[in-house]
C-alpha positions in Angstrom: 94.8 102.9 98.1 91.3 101.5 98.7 89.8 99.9 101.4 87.6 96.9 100.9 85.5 94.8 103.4 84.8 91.1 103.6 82.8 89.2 105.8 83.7 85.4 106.0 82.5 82.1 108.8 84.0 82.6 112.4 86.0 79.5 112.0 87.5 80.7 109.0 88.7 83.8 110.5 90.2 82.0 113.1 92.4 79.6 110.9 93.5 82.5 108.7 94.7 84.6 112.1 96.5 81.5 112.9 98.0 81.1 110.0 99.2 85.1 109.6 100.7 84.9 113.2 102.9 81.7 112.1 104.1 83.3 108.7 104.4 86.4 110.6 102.6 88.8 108.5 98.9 89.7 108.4 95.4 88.8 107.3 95.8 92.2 105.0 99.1 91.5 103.9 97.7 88.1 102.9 94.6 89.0 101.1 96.6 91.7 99.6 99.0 89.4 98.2 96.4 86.3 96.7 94.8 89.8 95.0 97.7 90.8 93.4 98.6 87.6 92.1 94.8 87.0 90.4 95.6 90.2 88.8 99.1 88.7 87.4 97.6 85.8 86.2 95.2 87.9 84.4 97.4 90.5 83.2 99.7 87.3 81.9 96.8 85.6 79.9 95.8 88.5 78.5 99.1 89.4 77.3 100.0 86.1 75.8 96.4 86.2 73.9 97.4 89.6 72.4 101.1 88.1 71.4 98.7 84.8 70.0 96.8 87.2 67.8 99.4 89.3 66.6 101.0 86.0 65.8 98.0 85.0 63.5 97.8 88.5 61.9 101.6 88.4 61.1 102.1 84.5 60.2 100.9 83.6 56.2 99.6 80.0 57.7 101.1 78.4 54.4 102.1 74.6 55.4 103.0 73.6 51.7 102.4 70.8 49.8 101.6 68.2 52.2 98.9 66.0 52.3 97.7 64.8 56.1 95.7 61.8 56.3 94.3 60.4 59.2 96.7 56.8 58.8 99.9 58.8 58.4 99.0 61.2 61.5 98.3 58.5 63.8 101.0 55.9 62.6 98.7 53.6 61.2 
C-alpha cells in the first residue's frame, strides 16, 4: 500500500475532522473511500465503452426498408 500526501486550507481540515469523528471513521478512511469510488466509476465507463464497441463490431446496423422523414419522426 502507498502512502500519499495532501495539503488542503486550515478550515477545511477542520470540517473534515469533524465530520470523521461524527461518522466515526477517519480522514484516511474517508479519502480512501471517495478514491476508490473515482476508480469504480472509471473502471464502470470504461467497461460499458468496451461492451458499446463490441456491440458495433458484432451488430450488422441493417434497419431495413424504412424511410425516415423529418415529418413522420416528429409527428408532424
Amino acid at each position: 500500500m502507498k502512502s500519499i500526501t495532501l495539503t488542503v486550507e486550515d478550515e477545511l481540515l477542520e470540517q473534515v475532522k469533524l465530520a470523521a469523528a461524527e461518522q466515526r471513521t477517519t480522514i484516511n478512511d474517508m479519502v480512501r473511500g471517495f478514491l476508490a469510488t473515482v476508480a469504480e466509476k472509471r473502471r464502470a465507463k470504461d467497461g460499458a465503452r468496451q461492451a458499446l464497441l463490441q456491440l458495433a463490431r458484432e451488430t450488422a446496423g441493417d434497419i431495413g426498408q424504412t424511410k425516415w422523414n423529418r415529418g413522420s419522426l416528429h409527428d408532424r
